[in-house]
PAPA-638148 format. One line per 4 residues: their letters; for each residue y, z, x of N, C-alpha, C, O. Coordinates in steps of 0.001 Angstrom, whole numbers. Layout:
BEGIN
a = Y,Z,X,Y,Z,X,Y,Z,X,Y,Z,X | ...
% end
This chain:
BEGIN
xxxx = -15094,1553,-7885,-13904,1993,-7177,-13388,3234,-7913,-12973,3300,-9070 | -13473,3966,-7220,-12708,5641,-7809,-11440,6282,-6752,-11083,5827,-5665 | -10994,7310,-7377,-10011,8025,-7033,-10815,9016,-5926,-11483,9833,-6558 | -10944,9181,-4570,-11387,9835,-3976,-11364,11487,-3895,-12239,12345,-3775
xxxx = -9808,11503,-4030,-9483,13005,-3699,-8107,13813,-4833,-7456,13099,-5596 | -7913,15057,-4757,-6289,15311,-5642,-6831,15195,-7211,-7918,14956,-7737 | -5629,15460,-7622,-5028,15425,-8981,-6555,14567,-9793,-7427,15062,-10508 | -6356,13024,-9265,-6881,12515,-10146,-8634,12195,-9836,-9315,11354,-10423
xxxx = -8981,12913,-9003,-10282,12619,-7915,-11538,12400,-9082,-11697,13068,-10104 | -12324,11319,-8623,-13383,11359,-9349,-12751,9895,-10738,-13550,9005,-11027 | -12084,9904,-11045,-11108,8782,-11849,-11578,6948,-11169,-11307,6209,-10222 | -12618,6978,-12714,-12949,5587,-12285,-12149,4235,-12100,-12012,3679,-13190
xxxx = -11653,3630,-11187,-10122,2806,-11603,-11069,967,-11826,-11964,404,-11195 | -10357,657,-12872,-11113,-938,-13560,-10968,-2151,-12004,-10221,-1832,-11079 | -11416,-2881,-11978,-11429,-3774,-10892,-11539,-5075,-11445,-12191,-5323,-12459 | -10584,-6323,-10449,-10431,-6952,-11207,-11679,-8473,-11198,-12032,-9128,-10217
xxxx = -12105,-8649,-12688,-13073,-10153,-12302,-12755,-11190,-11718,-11651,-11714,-11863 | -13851,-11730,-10825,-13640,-12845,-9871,-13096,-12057,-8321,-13046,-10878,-7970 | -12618,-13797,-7421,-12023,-12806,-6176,-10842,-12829,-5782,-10449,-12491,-4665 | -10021,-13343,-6926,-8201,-12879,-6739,-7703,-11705,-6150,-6537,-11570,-5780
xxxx = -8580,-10859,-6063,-8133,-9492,-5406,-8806,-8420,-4874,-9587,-7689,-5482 | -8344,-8316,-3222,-9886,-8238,-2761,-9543,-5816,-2630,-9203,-5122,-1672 | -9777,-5556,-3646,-9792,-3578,-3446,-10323,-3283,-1609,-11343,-3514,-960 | -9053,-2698,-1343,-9682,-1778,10,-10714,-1067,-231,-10467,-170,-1036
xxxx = -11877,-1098,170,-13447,-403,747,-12832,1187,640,-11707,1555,976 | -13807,1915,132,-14016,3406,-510,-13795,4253,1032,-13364,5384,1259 | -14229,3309,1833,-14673,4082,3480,-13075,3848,3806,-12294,4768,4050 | -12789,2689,3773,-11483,2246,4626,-10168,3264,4236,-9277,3723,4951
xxxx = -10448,3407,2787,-9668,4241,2256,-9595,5342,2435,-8478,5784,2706 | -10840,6350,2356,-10821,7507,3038,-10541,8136,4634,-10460,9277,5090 | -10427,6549,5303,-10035,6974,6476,-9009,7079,6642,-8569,7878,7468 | -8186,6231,5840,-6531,6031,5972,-5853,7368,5366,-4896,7982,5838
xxxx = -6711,7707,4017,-5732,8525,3736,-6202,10148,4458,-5686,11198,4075 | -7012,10092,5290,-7503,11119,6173,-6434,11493,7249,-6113,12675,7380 | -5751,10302,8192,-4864,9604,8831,-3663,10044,8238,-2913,10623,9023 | -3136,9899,6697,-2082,10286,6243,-1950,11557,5514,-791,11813,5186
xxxx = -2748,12323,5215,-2657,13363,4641,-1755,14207,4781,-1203,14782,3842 | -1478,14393,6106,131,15426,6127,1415,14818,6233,2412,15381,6686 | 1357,13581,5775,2455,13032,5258,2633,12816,3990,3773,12505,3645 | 1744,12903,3127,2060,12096,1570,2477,13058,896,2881,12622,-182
xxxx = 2660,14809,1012,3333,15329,10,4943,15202,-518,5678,15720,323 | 5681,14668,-1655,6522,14837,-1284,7275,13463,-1583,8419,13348,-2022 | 5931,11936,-1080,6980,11131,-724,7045,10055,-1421,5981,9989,-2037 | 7821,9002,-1721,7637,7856,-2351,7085,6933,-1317,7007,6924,-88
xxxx = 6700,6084,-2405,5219,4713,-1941,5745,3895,-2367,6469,4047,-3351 | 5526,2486,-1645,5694,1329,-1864,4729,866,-1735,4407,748,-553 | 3559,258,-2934,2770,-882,-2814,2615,-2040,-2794,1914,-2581,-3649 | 3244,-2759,-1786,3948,-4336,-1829,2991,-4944,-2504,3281,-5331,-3635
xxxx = 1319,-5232,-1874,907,-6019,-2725,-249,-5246,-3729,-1442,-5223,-3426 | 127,-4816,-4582,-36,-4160,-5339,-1924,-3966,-5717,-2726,-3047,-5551 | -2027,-5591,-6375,-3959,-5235,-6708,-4127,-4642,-7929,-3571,-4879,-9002 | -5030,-3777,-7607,-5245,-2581,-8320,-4646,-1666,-8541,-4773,-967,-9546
xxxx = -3763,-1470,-7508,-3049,-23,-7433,-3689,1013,-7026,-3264,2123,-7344 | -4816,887,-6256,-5586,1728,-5925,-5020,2603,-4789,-4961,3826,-4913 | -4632,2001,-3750,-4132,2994,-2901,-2538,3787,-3057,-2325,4795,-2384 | -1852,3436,-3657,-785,3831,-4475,-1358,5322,-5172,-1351,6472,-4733
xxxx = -1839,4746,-6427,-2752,5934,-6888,-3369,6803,-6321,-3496,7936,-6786 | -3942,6350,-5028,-4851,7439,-4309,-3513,8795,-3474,-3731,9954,-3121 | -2131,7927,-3415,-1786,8576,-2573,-1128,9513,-3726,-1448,10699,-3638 | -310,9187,-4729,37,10239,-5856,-684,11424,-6416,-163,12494,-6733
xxxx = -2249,11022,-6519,-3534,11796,-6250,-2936,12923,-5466,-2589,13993,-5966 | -2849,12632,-4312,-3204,13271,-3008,-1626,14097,-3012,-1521,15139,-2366 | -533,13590,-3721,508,14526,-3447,2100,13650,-3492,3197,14196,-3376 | 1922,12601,-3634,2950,11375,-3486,3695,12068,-4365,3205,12716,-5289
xxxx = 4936,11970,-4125,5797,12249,-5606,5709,11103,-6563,5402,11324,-7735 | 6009,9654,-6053,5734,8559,-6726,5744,7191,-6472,6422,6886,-5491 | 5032,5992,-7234,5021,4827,-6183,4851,3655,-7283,4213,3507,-8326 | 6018,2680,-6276,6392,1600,-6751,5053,487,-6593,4288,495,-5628
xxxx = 4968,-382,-7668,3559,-1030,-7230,4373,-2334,-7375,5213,-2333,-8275 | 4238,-3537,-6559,4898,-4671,-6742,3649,-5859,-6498,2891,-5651,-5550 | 3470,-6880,-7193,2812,-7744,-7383,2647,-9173,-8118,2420,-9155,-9328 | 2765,-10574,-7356,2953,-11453,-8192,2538,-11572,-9652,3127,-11758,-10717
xxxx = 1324,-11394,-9276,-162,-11797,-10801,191,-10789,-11959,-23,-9579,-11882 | 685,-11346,-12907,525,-11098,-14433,-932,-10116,-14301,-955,-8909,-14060 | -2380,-11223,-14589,-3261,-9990,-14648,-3048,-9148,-13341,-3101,-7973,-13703 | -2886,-9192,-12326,-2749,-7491,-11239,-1582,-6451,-11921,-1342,-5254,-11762
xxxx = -1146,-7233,-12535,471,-6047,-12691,-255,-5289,-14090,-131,-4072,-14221 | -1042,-6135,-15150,-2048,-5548,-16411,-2493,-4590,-15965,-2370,-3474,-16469 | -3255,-4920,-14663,-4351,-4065,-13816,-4063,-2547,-13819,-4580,-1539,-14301 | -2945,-2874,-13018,-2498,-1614,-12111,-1961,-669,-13548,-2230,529,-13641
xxxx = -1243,-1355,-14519,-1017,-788,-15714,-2500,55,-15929,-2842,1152,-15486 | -2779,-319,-16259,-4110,50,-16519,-4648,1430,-16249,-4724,2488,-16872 | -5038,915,-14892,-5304,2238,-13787,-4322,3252,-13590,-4775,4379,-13394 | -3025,3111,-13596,-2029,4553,-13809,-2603,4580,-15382,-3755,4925,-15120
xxxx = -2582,4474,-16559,-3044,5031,-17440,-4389,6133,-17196,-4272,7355,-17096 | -5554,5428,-17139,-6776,5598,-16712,-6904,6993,-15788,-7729,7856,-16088 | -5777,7165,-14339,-5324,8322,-13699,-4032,9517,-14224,-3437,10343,-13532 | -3908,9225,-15654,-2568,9662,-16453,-1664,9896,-15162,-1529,10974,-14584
xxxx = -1253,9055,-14923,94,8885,-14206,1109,7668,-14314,1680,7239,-13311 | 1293,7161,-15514,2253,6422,-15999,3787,6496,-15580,4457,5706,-14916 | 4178,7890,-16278,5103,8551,-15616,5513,8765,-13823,6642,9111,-13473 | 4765,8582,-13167,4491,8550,-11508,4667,7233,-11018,5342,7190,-9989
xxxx = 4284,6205,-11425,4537,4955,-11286,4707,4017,-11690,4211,3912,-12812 | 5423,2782,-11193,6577,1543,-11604,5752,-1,-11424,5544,-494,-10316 | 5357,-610,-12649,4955,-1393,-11975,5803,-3060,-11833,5764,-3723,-12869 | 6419,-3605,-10804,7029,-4821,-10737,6130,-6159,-10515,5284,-6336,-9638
xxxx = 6559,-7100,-11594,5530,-8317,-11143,6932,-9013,-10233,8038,-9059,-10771 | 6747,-9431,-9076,7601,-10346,-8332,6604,-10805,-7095,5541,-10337,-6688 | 7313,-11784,-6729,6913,-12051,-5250,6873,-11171,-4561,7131,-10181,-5245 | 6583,-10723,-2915,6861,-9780,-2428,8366,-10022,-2124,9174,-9276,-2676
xxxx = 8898,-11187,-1136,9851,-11422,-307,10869,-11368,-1738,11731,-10490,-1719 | 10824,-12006,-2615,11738,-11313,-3276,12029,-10328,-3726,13172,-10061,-4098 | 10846,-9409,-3804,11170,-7946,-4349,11760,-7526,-3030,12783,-6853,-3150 | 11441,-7714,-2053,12398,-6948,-852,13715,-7420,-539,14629,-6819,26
xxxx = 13679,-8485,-952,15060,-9577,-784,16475,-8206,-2105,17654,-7968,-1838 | 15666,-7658,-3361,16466,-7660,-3283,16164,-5633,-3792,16850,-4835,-4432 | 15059,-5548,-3217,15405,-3885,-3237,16470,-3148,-2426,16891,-3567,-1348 | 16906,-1945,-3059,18291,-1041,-2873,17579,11,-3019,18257,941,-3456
xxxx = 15899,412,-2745,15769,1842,-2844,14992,2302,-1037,15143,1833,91 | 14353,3179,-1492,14277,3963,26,12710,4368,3,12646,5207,-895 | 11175,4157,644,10669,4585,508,10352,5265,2073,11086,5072,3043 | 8774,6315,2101,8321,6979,2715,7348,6358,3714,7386,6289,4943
xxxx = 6531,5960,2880,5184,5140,2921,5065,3759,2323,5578,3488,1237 | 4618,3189,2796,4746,1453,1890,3519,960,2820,3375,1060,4038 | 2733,429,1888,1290,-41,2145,1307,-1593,1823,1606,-2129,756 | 914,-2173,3002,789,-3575,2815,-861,-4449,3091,-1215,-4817,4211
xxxx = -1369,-4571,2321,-2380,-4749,2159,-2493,-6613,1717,-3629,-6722,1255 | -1992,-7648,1691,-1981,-8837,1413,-3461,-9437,1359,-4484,-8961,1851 | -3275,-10742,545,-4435,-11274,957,-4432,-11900,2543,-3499,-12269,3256 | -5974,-11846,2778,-5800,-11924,4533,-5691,-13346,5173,-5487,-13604,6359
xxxx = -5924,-14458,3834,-5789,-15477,4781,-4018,-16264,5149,-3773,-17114,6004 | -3041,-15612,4175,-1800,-15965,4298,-929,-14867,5862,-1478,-14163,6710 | 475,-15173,5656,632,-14954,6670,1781,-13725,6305,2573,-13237,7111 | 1654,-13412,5018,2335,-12054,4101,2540,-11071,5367,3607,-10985,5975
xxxx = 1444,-10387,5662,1453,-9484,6612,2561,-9003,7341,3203,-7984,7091 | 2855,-10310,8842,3902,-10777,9460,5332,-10869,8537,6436,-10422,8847 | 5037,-11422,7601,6526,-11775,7025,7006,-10277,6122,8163,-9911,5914 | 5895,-9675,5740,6609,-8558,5111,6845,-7496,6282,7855,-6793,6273
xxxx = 6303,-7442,6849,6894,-6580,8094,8205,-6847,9156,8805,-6046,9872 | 8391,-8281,8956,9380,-8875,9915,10939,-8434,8701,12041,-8020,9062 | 10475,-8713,7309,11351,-8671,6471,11694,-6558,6032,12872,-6285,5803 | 11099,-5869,5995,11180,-4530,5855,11839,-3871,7281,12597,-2914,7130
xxxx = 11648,-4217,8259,12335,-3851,9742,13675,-4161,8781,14514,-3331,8432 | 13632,-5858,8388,15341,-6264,8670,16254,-5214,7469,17371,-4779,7747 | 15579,-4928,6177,16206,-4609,5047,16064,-3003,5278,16371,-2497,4199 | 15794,-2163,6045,16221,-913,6169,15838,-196,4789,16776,371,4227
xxxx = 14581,-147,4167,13980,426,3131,13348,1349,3594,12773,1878,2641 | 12989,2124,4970,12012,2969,5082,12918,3915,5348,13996,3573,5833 | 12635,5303,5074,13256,6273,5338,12685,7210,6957,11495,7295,7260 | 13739,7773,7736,13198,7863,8705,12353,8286,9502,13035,8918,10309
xxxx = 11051,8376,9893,9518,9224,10528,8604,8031,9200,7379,7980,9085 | 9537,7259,8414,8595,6771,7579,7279,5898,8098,7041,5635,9277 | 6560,5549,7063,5329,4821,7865,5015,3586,6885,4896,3591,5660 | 4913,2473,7850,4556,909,7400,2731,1403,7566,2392,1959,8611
xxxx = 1814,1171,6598,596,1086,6835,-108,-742,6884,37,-1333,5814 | -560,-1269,7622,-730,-2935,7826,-2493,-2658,8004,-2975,-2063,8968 | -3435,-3329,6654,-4271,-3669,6420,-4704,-5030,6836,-4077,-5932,6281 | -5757,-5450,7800,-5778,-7347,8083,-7451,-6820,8326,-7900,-5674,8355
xxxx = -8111,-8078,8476,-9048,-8372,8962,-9707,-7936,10325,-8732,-7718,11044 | -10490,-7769,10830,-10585,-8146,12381,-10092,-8938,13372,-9599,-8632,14457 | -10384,-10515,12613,-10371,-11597,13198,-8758,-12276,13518,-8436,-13251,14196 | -7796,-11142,12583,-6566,-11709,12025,-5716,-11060,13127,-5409,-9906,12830
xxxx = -5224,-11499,14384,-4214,-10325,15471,-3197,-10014,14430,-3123,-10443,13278 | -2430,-9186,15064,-1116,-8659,14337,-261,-8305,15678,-338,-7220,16255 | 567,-9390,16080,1396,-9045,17455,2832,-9290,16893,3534,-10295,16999 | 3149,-7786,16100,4547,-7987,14975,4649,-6355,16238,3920,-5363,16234
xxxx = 5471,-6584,16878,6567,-5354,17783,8242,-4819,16570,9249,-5506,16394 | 8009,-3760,16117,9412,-3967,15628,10417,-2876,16497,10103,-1790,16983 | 11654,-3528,16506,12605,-2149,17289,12405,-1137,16518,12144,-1371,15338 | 12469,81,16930,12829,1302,16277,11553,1714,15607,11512,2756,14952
xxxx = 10709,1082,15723,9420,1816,15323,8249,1699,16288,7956,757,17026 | 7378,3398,16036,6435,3120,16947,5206,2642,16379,4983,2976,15215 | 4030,1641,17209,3410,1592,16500,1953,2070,16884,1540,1661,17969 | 1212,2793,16221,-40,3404,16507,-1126,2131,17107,-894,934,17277
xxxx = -2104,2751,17289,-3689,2195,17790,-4241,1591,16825,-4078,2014,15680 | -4928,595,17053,-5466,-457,15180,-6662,665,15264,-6875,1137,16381 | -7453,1122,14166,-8378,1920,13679,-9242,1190,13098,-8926,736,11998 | -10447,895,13606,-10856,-477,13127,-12217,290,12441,-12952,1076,13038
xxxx = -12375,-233,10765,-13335,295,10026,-14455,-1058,9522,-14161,-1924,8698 | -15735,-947,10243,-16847,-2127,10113,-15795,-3448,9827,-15789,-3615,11047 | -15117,-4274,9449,-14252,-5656,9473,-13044,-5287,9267,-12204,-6185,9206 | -12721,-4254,9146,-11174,-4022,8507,-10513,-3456,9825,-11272,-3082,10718
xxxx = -9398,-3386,9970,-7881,-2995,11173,-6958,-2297,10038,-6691,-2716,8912 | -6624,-1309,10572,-5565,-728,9680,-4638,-226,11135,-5019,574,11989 | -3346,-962,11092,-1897,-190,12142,-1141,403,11570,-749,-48,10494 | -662,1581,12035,45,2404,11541,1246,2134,12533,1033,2172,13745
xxxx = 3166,1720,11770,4273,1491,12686,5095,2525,11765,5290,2496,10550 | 5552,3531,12831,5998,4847,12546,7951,4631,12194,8541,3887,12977 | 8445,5027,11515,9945,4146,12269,10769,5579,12617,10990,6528,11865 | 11099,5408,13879,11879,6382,14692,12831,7000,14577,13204,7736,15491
% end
């Protein structure tokens, strides 16, 4: 797993042993951030479920001003430590170990972009999206990015945001919900 593009391109990032945490695909990634490119200069990131920190990183790479990485797991939160070292961008990003629903329960900041990537067999997805509509964290033209499976629907409508076409890469769906 590497840094694709930007600042830190070519930047091997550590991955973690076993399958606690499954890294978005090199392809999936390059499509997304192909998709976002003329949005990420500029903006803050929210990586709800954090991982690796890989796509966080990729987007600071690419021009992010900076990004919050939030994640239950002790070792993921090591991880992601890690990998902002590894991409010298320490300084660029925050890393929080919490739940998600509580880190949103009780964030007071504002992001751009916020990438939700969960594991796919829970029902995170839905609930962090039902919960980010309600708490008014996105700033406005901002973008929810929703990573699931194929097999996994995603029939989450929120007011006030639009939401793009699923972009479906060999098993992966990535929706893009724009907020208005």
């Amino acid at each position: 797993m590497r840094v694709i593009a930007g600042k830190a391109k070519g930047v091997v990032l550590k991955t973690p042993d076993g399958m606690q945490t499954r890294p978005t695909a090199d392809r999936v990634k390059e499509a997304l951030f192909s998709i976002l490119q003329f949005d990420l200069p500029g903006t803050r990131i929210l990586d709800l479920f954090g991982g690796t920190g890989q796509l966080g990183i990729e987007a600071i790479s690419r021009g992010a001003k900076s990004a919050v990485f939030v994640d239950a797991g002790d070792a993921a939160c090591r991880l992601i430590k890690e990998n902002l070292r590894r991409a010298k961008m320490e300084g660029e990003g925050r890393v929080i170990r919490a739940d998600y629903l509580q880190f949103l329960s009780q964030c007071r900041e504002n992001f751009d972009i916020i990438f939700l990537d969960p594991p796919y067999a829970e029902v995170f997805l839905e609930n962090s999206i039902k919960k980010i509509s309600e708490i008014d964290i996105l700033q406005s033209g901002g973008i929810i990015v929703a990573e699931r499976p194929v097999e996994k629907p995603l029939n989450v409508q929120i007011e006030g945001f639009s939401r793009s076409k699923d972009y479906k890469y060999g098993r992966t769906l990535l929706t893009l919900y724009r907020k208005d």
